[in-house]
MIKOL-356280 format. One line per field, with one value per residue (C-alpha): residue number from 1; x, y, z. Coordinates in steps of 0.1 Angstrom, whole numbers, m for minus. Layout:
BEGIN
i NUM/...
X X/...
Y Y/...
Z Z/...
This chain:
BEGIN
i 1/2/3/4/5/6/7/8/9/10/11/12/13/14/15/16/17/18/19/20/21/22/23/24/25/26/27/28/29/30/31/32/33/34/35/36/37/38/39/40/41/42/43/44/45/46/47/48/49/50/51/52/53/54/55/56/57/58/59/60/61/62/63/64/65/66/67/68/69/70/71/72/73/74/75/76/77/78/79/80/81/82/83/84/85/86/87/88/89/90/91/92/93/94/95/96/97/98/99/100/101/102/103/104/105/106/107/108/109/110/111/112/113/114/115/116/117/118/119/120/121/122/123/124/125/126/127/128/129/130/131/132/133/134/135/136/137/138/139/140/141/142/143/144/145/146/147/148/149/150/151/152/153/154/155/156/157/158/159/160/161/162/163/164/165/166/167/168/169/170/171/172/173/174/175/176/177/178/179/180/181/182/183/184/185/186/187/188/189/190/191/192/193/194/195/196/197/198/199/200/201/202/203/204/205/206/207/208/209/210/211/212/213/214/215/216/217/218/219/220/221/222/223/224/225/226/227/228/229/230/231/232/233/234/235/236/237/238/239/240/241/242/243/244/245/246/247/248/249/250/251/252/253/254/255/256/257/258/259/260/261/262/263/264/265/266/267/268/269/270/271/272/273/274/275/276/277/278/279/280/281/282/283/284/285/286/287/288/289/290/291/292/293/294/295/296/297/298/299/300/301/302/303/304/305/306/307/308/309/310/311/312/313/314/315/316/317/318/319/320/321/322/323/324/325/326/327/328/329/330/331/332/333/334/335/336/337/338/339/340/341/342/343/344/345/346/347/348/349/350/351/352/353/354/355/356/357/358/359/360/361/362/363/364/365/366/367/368/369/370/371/372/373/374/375/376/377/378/379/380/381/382/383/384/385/386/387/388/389/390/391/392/393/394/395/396/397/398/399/400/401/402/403/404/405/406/407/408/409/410/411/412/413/414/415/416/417/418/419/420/421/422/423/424/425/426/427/428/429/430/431/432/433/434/435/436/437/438/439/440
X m58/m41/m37/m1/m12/m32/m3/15/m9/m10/m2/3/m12/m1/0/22/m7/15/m10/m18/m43/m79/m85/m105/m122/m94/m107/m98/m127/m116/m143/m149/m159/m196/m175/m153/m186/m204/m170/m176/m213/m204/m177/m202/m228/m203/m191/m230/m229/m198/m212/m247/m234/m215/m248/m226/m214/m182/m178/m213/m216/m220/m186/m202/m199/m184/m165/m140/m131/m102/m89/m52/m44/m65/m74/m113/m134/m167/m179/m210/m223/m226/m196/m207/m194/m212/m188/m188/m216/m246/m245/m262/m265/m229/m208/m183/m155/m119/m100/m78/m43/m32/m54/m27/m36/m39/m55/m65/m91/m88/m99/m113/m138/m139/m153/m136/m136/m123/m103/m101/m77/m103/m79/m60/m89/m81/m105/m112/m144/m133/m101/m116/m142/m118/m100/m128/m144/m106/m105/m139/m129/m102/m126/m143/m110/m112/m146/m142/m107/m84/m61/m29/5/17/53/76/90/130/137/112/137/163/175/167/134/119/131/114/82/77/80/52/35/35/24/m2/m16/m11/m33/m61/m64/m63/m86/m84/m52/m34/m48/m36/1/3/m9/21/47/34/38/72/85/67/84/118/116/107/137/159/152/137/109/93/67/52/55/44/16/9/6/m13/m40/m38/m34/m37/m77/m85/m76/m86/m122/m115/m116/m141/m163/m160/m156/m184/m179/m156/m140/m136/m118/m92/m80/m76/m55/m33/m29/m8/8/21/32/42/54/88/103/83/96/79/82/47/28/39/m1/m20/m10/m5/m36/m62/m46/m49/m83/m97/m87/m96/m133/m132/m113/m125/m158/m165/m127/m136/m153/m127/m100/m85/m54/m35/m44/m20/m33/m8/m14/m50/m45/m20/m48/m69/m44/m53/m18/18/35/59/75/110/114/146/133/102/118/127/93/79/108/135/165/148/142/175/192/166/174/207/209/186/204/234/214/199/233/244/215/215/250/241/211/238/263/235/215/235/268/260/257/220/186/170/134/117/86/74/32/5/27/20/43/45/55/63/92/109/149/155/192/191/189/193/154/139/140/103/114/84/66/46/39/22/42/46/78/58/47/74/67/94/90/125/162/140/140/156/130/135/121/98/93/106/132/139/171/172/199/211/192/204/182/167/145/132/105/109/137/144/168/173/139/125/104/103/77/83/57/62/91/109/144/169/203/234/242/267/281/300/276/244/216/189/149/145/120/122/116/98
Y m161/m153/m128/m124/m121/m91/m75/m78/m56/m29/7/29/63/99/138/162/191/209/233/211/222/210/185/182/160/149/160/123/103/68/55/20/m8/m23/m59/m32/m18/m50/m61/m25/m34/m72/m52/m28/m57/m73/m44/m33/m73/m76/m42/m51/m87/m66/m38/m14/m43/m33/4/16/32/11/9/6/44/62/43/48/22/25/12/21/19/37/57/54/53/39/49/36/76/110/128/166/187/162/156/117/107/80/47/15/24/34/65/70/90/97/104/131/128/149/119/93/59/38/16/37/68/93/130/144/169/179/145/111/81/45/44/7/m6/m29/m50/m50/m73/m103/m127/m148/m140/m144/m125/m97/m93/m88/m62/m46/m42/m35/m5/7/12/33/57/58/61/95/97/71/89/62/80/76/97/63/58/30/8/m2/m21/m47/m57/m61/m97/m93/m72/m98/m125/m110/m103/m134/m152/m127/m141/m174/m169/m149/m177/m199/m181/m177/m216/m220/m220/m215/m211/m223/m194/m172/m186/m177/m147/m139/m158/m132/m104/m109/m114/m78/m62/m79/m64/m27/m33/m34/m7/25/42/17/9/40/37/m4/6/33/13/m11/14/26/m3/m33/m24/m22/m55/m65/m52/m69/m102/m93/m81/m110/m143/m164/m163/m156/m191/m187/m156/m168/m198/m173/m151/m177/m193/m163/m156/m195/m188/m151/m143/m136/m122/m90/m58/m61/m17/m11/m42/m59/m51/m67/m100/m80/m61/m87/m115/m87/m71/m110/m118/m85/m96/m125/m112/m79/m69/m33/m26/m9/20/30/30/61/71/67/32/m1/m31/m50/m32/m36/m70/m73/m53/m87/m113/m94/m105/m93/m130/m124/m145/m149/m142/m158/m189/m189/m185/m221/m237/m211/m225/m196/m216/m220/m188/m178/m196/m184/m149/m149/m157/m131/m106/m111/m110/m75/m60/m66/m47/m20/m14/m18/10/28/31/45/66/81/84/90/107/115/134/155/163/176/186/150/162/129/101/63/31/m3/m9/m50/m43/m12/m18/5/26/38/73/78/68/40/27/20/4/14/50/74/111/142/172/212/203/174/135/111/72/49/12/m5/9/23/61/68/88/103/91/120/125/157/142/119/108/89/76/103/110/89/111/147/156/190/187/149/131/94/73/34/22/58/88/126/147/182/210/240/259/233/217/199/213/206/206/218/183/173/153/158/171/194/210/244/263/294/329/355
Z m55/m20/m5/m10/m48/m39/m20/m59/m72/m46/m55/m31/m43/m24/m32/m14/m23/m42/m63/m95/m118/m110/m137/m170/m189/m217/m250/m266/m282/m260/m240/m228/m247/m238/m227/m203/m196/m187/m166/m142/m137/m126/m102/m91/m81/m67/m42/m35/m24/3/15/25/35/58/64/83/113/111/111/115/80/46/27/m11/m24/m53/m76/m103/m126/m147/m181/m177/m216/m229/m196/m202/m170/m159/m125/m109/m99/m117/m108/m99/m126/m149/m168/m174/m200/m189/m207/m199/m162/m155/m163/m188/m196/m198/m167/m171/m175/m144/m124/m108/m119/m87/m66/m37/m28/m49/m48/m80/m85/m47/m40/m25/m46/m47/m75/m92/m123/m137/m155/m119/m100/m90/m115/m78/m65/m30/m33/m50/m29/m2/m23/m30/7/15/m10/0/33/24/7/40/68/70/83/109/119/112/84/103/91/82/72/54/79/66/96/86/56/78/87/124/119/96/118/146/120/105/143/155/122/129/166/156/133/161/181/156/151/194/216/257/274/242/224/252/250/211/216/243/219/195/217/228/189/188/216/210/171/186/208/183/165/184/176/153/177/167/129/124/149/126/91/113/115/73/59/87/95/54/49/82/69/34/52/75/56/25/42/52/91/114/112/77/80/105/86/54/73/92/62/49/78/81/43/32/3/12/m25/m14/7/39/46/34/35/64/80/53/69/109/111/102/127/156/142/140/177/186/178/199/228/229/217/210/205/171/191/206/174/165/141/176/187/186/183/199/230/225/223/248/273/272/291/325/337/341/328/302/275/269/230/224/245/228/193/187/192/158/137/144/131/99/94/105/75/52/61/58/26/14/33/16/m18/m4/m1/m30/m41/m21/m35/m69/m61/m40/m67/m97/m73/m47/m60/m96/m117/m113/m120/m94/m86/m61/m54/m66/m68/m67/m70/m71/m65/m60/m27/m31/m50/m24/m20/11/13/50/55/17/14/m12/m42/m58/m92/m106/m99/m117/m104/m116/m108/m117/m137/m158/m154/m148/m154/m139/m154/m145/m133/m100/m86/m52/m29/5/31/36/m5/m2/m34/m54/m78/m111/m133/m159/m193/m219/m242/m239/m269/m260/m232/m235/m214/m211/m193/m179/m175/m171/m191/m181/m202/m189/m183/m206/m189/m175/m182/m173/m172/m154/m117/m95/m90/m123/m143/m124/m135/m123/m129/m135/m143/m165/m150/m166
């Protein structure tokens, strides 16, 4: 499995802190089965292994810790330690239990009990061994981020789904795996090809310097410590990560994700160029300009004269075409989402989301086709049909209810179970609808 399989199965997992209810132990009877069982303690050993392969080399702190592994039909859980309210049962050497319904589903850290955990679909792993031990030392270390001070206010990045920004992207790729296969001055060249794609891409669009640097930090340095951490040797690593960056998977978005091929191409030559440079990392750091800090010179490339050598024209056709297929969507999205008639929320809770699949409408925000979130007006699943959400997830929009059966909603690829209170009722726009909530 490559790594752009692994980027299919990402969900991205946030809460606005909006005052949920601590959670509880769901009353059901379902607990996992001893093959689920015997599946979380073959993932367990597996994580204790990439863990003390790496023995704390990368970020001076082992990344094996709590664990949460989860069955997503039935919701059972087995976890690898006692959570502190004891409220998961021992069995066979693990920890079992139900994980409560107001507990996103998700791939990412996940605070419950007052405690951090990693937070693992078991079904979700990638049956590889190499790819998922790089998911799992990449996960790991996002249990950890906070304590090392990389948890960066990382935000989507639209302009990377533009026909120009990917251009500029996939050209910096390409460099980049250039420069990971060179040796010597050649190495050096790449490495300036790569850095001029960069600068002409933040050119274009202002202030996304800031915000690719940013996602470089969140997500670039966990898959940078995936592959770090689970390859063989530093050899190895390299040719796995050029490899994807020579061939992306270009049916994804490219606003979330776009680091899990960036950051381990800059973290990799990083290590060779500049030794130490993981000391001095902070939420605030870029690594192109830490990488650009090791050429000692003021020579610059021409990016447009450069562009031709990495296959621009290509790539120039290619995009075209899918930019004409991404309008039409966006004006299919644009008509059923911001024109109407739609379904209002805010106050969207803990919230999770594919990012692969985003479609993003400019200022209007994104569309996640599928998202699920846990908020004070109830849990909203989104399978299909997509929900429109701003880009600071202040909002959101959905098509119309085709159905409202008391607390229950439904609509085109969508379900709304509201919280006792709550309903939907009509807007001030003709045909829109809003949440309320009841006053006493």
């Amino acid at each position: 499995m490559s790594l752009c399989d692994c980027i299919r199965r990402t969900v991205f997992v946030a809460s606005l802190g909006l005052g949920l209810s601590t959670p509880v132990l769901a009353s059901s009877p379902t607990s996992p089965t001893p093959a689920e069982i015997a599946q979380a303690k073959s993932v367990f050993a597996d994580a204790q292994h990439v863990s003390a392969r790496d023995a704390g080399r990368l970020w001076g702190m082992p990344l094996y810790g709590r664990m949460l592994l989860v069955i997503p039909a039935t919701r059972a859980v087995i976890a690898n330690q006692p959570d502190p309210q004891h409220l998961l049962q021992p069995e066979d050497g693990v920890y079992v239990g139900r994980l409560p319904e107001d507990v996103v589903l998700s791939d990412a850290p996940t605070e419950w009990e007052g405690v951090r955990w990693t937070q693992l679909r078991l079904p979700m792993l990638p049956r590889d061994a190499g790819a998922r031990s790089i998911t799992l030392a990449h996960e790991m270390f996002h249990r950890i981020q906070p304590e090392l001070h990389l948890a960066a206010n990382a935000t989507a990045n639209p302009q990377l789904d533009t026909e120009q920004g990917r251009l500029w992207l996939q050209l910096e790729w390409r460099a980049l795996a250039a420069a990971l296969i060179e040796s010597g001055p050649a190495q050096t060249q790449a490495i300036r090809d790569a850095l001029a794609f960069r600068s002409r891409r933040h050119a274009l669009f202002p202030g996304s310097a800031a915000t690719e640097a940013a996602m470089d930090i969140v997500e670039g340095t966990a898959q940078y410590t995936g592959i770090a951490a689970a390859e063989p040797d530093a050899a190895a690593a390299r040719w796995y990560t050029a490899a994807d960056l020579v061939h992306p998977d270009t049916g994804v978005s490219f606003l979330r994700i776009s680091a899990f091929m960036s950051g381990p191409a800059y973290g990799l030559l990083l290590d060779e160029r500049l030794p130490g440079w993981r000391k001095a990392l902070d939420e605030h750091a870029d690594l192109g300009a830490m990488l650009a800090s090791t050429l000692h010179d003021e020579a610059q490339e021409s990016a447009d004269s450069r562009a031709a050598g990495y296959g621009a024209s290509g790539l120039r056709v290619e995009l075209a075409d899918r930019a004409a297929r991404e309008q039409a969507m966006q004006a299919q999205y644009r008509a059923s989402l911001v024109d109407g008639p739609t379904l209002s929320l805010t106050a969207l809770g803990r919230f999770s989301f594919n990012p692969s699949t985003a479609v993003a409408l400019g200022a209007d925000g994104i569309v996640y086709l599928t998202f699920h979130a846990i908020a004070r007006w109830g849990t909203l699943d989104v399978k299909a049909g997509g929900v429109l959400v701003s880009p600071d997830f202040s909002h959101a929009a959905l098509p119309v209810p085709t159905a409202i059966k008391g607390p229950h909603l439904e609509g085109n690829g969508w379900t709304l179970d509201l919280a006792p209170g709550w309903s939907a009722v009509p807007a001030a726009k003709s045909g829109n609808y809003v949440l309320t909530q009841q006053t006493r």
